[in-house]
KEMARDO-290282 format. One line per field, with one value per residue: residue in three letters; residue number from 1; x, y, z of N, C-alpha, C in turn. Coordinates in nm, 2 decimals. Layout:
// KEMARDO-290282
code	c(ALA;...) .
pos	c(NUM;...) .
n_c1	c(X;...) .
n_c2	c(Y;...) .
n_c3	c(Z;...) .
ca_c1	c(X;...) .
ca_c2	c(Y;...) .
ca_c3	c(Z;...) .
c_c1	c(X;...) .
c_c2	c(Y;...) .
c_c3	c(Z;...) .
// end
This chain:
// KEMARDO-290282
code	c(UNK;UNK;UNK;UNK;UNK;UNK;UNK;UNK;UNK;UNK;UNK;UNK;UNK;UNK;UNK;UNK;UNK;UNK;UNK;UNK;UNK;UNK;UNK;UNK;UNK;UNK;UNK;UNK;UNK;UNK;UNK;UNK;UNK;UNK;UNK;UNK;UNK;UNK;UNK;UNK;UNK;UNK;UNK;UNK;UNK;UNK;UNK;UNK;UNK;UNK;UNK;UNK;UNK;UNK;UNK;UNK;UNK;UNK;UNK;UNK;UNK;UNK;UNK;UNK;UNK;UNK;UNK;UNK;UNK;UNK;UNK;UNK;UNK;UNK;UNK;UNK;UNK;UNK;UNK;UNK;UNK;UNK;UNK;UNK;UNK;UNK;UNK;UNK;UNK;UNK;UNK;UNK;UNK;UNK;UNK;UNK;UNK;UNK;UNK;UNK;UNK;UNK;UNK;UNK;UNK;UNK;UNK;UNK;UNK;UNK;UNK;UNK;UNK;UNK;UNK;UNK;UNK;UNK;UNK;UNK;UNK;UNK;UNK;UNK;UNK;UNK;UNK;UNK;UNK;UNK;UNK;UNK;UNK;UNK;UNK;UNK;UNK;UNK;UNK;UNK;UNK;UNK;UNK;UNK;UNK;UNK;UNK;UNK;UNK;UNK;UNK;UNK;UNK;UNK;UNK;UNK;UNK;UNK;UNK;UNK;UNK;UNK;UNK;UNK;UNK;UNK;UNK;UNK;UNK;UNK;UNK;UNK;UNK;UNK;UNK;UNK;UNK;UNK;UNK;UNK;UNK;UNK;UNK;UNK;UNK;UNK;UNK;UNK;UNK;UNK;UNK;UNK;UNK) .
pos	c(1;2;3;4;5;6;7;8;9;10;11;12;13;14;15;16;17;18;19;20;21;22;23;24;25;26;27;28;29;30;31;32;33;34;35;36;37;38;39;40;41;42;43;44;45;46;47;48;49;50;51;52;53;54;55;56;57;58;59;60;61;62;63;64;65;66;67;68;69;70;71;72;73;74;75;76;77;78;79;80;81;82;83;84;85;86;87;88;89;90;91;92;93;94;95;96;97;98;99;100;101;102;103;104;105;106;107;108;109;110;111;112;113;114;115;116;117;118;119;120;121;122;123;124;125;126;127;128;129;130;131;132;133;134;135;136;137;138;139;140;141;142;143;144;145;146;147;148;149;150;151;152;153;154;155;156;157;158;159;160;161;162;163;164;165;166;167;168;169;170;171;172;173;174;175;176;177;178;179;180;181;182;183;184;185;186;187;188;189;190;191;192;193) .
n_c1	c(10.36;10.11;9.98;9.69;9.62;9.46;9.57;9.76;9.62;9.78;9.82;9.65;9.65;9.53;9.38;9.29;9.22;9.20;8.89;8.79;8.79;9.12;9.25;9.49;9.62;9.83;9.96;10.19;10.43;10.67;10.82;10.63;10.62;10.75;10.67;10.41;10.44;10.52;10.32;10.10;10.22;10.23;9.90;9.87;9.98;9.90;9.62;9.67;9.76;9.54;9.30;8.94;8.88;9.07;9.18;9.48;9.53;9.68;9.44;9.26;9.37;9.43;9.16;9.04;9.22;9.55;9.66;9.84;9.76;10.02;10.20;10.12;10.19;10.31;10.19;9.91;9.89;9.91;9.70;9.51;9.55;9.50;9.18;9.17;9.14;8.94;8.70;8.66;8.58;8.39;8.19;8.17;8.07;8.23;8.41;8.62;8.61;8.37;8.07;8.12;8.39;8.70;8.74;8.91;8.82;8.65;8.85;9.11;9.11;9.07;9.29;9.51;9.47;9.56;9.85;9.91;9.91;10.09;10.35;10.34;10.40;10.67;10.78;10.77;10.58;10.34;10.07;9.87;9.63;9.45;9.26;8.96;8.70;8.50;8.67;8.87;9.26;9.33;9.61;9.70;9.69;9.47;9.51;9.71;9.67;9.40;9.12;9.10;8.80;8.53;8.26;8.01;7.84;7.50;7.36;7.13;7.08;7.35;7.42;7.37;7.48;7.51;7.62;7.92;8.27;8.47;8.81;9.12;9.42;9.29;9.03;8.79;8.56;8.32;8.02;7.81;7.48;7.46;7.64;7.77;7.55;7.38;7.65;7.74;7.74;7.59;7.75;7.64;7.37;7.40;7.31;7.23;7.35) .
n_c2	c(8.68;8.83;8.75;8.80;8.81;8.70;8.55;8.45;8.44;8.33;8.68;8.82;8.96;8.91;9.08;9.12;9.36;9.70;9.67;9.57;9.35;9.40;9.39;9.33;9.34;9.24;9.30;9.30;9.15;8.93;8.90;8.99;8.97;9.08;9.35;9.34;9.24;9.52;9.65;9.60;9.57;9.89;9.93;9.78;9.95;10.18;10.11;10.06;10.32;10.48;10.36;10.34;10.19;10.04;9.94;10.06;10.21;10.53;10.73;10.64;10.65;10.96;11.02;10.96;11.13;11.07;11.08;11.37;11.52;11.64;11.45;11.20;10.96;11.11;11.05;11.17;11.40;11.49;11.36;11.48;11.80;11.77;11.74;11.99;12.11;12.00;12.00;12.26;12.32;12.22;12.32;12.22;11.97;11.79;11.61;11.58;11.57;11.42;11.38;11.15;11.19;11.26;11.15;11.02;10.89;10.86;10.94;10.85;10.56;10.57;10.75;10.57;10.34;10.51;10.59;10.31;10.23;10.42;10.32;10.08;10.14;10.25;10.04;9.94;9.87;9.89;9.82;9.74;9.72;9.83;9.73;9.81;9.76;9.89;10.12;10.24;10.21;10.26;10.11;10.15;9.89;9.58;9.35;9.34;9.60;9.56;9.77;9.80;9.67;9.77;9.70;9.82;9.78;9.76;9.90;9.80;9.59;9.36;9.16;9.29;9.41;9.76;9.98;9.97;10.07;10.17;10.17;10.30;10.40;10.54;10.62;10.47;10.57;10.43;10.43;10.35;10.20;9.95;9.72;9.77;9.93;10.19;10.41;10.64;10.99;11.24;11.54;11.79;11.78;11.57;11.29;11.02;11.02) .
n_c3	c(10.45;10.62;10.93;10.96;10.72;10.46;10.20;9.90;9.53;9.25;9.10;9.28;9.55;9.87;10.15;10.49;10.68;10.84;10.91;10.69;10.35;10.16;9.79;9.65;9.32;9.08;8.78;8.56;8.43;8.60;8.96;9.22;9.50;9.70;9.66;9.73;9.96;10.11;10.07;10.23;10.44;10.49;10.46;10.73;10.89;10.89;10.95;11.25;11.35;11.28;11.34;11.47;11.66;11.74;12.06;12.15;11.87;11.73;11.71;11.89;12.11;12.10;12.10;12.35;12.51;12.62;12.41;12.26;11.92;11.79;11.95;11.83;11.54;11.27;11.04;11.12;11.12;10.85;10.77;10.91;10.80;10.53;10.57;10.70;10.49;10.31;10.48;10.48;10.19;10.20;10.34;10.64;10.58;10.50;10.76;11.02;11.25;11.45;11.65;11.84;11.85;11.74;11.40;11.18;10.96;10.72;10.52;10.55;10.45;10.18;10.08;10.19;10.03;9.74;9.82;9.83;9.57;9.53;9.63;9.50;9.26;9.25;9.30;9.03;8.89;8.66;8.58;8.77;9.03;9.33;9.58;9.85;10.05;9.84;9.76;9.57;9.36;9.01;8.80;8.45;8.23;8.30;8.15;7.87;7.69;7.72;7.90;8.30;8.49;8.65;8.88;8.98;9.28;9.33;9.66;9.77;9.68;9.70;9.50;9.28;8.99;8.97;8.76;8.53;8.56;8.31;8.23;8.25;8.44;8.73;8.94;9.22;9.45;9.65;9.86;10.06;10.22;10.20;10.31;10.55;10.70;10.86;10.79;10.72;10.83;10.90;10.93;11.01;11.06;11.32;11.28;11.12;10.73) .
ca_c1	c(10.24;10.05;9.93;9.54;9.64;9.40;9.66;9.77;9.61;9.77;9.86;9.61;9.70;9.37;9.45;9.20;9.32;9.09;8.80;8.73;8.91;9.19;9.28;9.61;9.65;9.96;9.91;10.27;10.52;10.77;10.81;10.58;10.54;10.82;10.59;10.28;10.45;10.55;10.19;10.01;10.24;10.17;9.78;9.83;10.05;9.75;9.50;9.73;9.74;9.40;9.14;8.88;8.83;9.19;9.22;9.61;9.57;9.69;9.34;9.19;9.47;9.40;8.99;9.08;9.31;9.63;9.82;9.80;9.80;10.16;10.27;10.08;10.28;10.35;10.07;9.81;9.92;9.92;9.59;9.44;9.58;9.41;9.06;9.14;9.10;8.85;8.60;8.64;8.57;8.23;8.10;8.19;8.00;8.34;8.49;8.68;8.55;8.25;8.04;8.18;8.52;8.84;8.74;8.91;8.82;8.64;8.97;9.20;9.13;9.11;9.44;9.60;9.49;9.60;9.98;9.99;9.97;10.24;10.43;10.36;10.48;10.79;10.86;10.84;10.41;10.24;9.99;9.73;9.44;9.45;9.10;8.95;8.61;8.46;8.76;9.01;9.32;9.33;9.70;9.74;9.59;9.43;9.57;9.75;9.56;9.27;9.19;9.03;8.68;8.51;8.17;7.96;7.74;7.36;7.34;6.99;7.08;7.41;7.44;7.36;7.57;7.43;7.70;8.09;8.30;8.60;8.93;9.28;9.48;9.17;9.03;8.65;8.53;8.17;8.00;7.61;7.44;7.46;7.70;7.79;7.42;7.40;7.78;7.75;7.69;7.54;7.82;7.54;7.28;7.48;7.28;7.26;7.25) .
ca_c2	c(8.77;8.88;8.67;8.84;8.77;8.58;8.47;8.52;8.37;8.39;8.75;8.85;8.95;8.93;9.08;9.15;9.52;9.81;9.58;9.51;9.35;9.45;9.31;9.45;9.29;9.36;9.26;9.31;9.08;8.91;8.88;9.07;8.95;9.17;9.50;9.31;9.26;9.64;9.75;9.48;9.67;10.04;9.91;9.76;10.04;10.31;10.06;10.07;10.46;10.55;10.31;10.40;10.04;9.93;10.05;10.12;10.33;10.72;10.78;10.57;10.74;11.10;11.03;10.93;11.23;11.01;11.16;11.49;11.56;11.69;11.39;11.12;10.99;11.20;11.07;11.21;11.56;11.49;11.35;11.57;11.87;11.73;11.77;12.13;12.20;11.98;12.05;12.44;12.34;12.15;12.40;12.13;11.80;11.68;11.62;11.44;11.63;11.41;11.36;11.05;11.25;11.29;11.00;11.06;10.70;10.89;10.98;10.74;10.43;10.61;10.81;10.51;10.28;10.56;10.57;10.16;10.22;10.47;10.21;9.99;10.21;10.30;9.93;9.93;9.84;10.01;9.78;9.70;9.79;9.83;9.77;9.80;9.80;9.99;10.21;10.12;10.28;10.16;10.20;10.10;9.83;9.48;9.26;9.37;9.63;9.55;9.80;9.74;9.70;9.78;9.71;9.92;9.73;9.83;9.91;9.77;9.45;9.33;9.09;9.31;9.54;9.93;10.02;9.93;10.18;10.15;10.30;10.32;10.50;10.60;10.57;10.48;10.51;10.39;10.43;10.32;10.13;9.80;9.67;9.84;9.94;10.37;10.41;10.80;11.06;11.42;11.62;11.90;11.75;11.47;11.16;10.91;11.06) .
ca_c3	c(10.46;10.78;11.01;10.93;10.55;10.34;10.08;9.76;9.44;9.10;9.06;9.35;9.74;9.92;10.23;10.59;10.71;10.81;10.90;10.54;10.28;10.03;9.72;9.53;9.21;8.99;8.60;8.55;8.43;8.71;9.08;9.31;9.63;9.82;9.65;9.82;10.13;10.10;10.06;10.31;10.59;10.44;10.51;10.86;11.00;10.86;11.06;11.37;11.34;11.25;11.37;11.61;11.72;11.79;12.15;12.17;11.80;11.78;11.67;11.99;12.20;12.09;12.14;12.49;12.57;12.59;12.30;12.16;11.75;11.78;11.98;11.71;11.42;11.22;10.92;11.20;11.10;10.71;10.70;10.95;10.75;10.42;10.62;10.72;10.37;10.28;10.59;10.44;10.11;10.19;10.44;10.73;10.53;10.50;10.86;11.11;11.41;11.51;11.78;11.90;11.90;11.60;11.36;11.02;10.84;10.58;10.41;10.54;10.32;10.02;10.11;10.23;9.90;9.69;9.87;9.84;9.42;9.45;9.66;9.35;9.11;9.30;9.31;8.93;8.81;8.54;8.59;8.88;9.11;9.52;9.65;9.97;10.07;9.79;9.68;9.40;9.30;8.91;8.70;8.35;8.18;8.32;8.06;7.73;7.61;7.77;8.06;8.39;8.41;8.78;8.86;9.12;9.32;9.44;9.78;9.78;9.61;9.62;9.41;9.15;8.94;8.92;8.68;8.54;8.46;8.28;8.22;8.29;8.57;8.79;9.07;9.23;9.54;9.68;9.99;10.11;10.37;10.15;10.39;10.70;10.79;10.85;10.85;10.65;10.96;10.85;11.09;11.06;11.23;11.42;11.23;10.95;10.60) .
c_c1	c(10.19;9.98;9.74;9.53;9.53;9.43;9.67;9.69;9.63;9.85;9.77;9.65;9.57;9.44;9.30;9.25;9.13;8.95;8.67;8.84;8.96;9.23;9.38;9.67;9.73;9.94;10.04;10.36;10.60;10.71;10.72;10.55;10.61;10.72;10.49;10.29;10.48;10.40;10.09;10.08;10.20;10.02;9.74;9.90;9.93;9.68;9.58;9.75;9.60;9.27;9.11;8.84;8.94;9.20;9.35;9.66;9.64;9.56;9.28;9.26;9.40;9.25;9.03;9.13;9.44;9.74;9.79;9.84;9.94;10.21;10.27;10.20;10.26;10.23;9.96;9.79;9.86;9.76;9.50;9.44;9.48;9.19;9.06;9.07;8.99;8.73;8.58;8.58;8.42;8.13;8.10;8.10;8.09;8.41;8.53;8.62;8.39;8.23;8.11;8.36;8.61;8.78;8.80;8.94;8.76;8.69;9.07;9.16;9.14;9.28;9.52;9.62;9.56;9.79;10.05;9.96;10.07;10.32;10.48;10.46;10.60;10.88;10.87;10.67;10.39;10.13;9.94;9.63;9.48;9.31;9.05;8.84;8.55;8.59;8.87;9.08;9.37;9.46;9.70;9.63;9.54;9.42;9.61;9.67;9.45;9.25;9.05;8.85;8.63;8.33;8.08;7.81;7.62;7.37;7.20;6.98;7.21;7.50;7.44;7.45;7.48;7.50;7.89;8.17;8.45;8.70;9.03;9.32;9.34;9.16;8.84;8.64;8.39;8.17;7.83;7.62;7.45;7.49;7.72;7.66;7.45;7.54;7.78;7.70;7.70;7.64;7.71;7.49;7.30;7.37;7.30;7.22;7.16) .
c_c2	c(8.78;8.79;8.68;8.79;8.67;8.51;8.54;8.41;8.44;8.55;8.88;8.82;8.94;8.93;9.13;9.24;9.63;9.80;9.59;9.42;9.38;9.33;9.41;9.31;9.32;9.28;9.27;9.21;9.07;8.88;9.02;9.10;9.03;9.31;9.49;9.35;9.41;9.72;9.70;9.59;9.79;9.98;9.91;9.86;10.17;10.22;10.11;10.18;10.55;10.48;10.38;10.30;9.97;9.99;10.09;10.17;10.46;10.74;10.76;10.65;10.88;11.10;11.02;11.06;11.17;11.05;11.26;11.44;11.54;11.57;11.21;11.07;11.09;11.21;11.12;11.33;11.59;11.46;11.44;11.76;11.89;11.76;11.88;12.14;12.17;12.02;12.23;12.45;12.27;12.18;12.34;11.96;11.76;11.71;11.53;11.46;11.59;11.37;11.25;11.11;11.28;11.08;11.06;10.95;10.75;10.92;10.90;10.63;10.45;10.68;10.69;10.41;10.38;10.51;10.43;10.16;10.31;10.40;10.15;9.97;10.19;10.16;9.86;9.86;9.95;9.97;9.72;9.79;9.75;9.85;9.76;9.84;9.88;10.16;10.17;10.32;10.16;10.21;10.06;10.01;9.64;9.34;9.36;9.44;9.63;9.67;9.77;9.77;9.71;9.79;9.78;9.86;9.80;9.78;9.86;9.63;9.42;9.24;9.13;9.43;9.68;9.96;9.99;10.05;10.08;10.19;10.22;10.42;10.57;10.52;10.58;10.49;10.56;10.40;10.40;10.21;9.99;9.71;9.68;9.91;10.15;10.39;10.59;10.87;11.22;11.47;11.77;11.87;11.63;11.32;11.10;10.98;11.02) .
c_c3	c(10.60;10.83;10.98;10.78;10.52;10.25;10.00;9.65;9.29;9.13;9.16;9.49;9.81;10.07;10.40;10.65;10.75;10.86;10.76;10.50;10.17;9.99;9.67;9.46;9.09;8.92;8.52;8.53;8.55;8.81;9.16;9.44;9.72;9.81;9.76;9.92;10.18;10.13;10.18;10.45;10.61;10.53;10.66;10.92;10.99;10.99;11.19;11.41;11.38;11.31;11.43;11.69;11.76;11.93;12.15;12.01;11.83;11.79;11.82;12.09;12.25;12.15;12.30;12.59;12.60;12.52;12.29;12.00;11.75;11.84;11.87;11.60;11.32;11.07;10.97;11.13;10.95;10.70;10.73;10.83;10.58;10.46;10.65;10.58;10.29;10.38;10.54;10.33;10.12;10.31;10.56;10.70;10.57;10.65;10.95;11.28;11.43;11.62;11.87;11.93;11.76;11.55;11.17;10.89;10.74;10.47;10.39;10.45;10.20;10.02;10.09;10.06;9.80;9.71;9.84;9.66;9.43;9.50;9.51;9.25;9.10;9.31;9.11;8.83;8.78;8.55;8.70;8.97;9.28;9.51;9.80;10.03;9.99;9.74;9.65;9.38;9.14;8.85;8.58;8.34;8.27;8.27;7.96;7.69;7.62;7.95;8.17;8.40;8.60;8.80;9.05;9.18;9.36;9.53;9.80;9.76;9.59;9.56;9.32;9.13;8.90;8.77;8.66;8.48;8.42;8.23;8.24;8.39;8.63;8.92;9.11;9.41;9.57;9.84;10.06;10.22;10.35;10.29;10.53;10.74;10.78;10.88;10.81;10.76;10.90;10.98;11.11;11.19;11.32;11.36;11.14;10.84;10.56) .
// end
């Protein structure tokens, strides 16, 4: 596992990535740790891409003037591309183009968690959950028949639960000041939601 790694326990990876941390937990009969290590790198090569706090990222790069887009890897393009369409579809709410410069963390961790269950899959799970700071990709069930159950903390309080949802194959993601203090930035009027 990675040197930043937190461990594994049981049938959980708990991993430090992103500056949060992921958990990817496979529910799956067998061996899983080569999938893990499969998904643990997926995660840190996204961070090493995308931050805006690593200085020698693309992201950090490009803000700089350093790289261009076109010269970036190549997931620069894909995610950026994903934000044309959404930035069109939410009148410019949704975007990467803020004041501080190209930041496109609002999409990357959900993107990237998504991508580390199709890893999963691809390595042969019907069953687990990738989490990461407030967004889960969920597949299948969380024991036999039983399916996952995810509880959504208050941003005000959180110790306490607002609400659980629960399901199969889905997906959640949260976002408030709970933790990270005014992290949500109106790109209207250039402040804190």
């Amino acid at each position: 596992m990675s040197d930043t790694g937190l461990g594994t326990t049981g049938r959980t990876h708990v991993e430090h990535c992103m500056g949060t941390v992921f958990s990817v937990a496979v529910r799956d009969p067998g061996a899983w740790d080569n999938a893990r290590r499969e998904v643990v790198a997926w995660l840190h090569h996204v961070d090493a891409v995308f931050s805006t706090y690593r200085e020698h990222s693309d992201i950090s790069r490009i803000r700089r003037g350093e790289l261009t887009i076109a010269g970036a890897d190549p997931l620069v393009r894909e995610v950026l591309s994903w934000y044309d369409v959404l930035t069109t579809e939410t009148g410019g709410y949704f975007t990467a183009d803020l004041p501080g410069g190209l930041d496109p963390t609002g999409l990357v961790k959900g993107w990237a968690i998504e991508r580390a269950s199709d890893l999963l899959r691809d390595c042969g799970s019907h069953n687990h959950a990738v989490n990461g700071g407030g967004d889960m990709q969920i597949a299948g069930d969380a024991a036999p028949g039983r399916p996952w159950r995810v509880g959504v903390s208050d941003p005000q309080h959180n110790n306490q639960i607002l609400t659980v949802v629960t399901g199969r194959d889905f997906a959640v993601a949260t976002s408030g000041n709970g933790e990270r203090g005014e992290h949500i930035v109106d790109p209207i009027a250039h402040m804190p939601a």
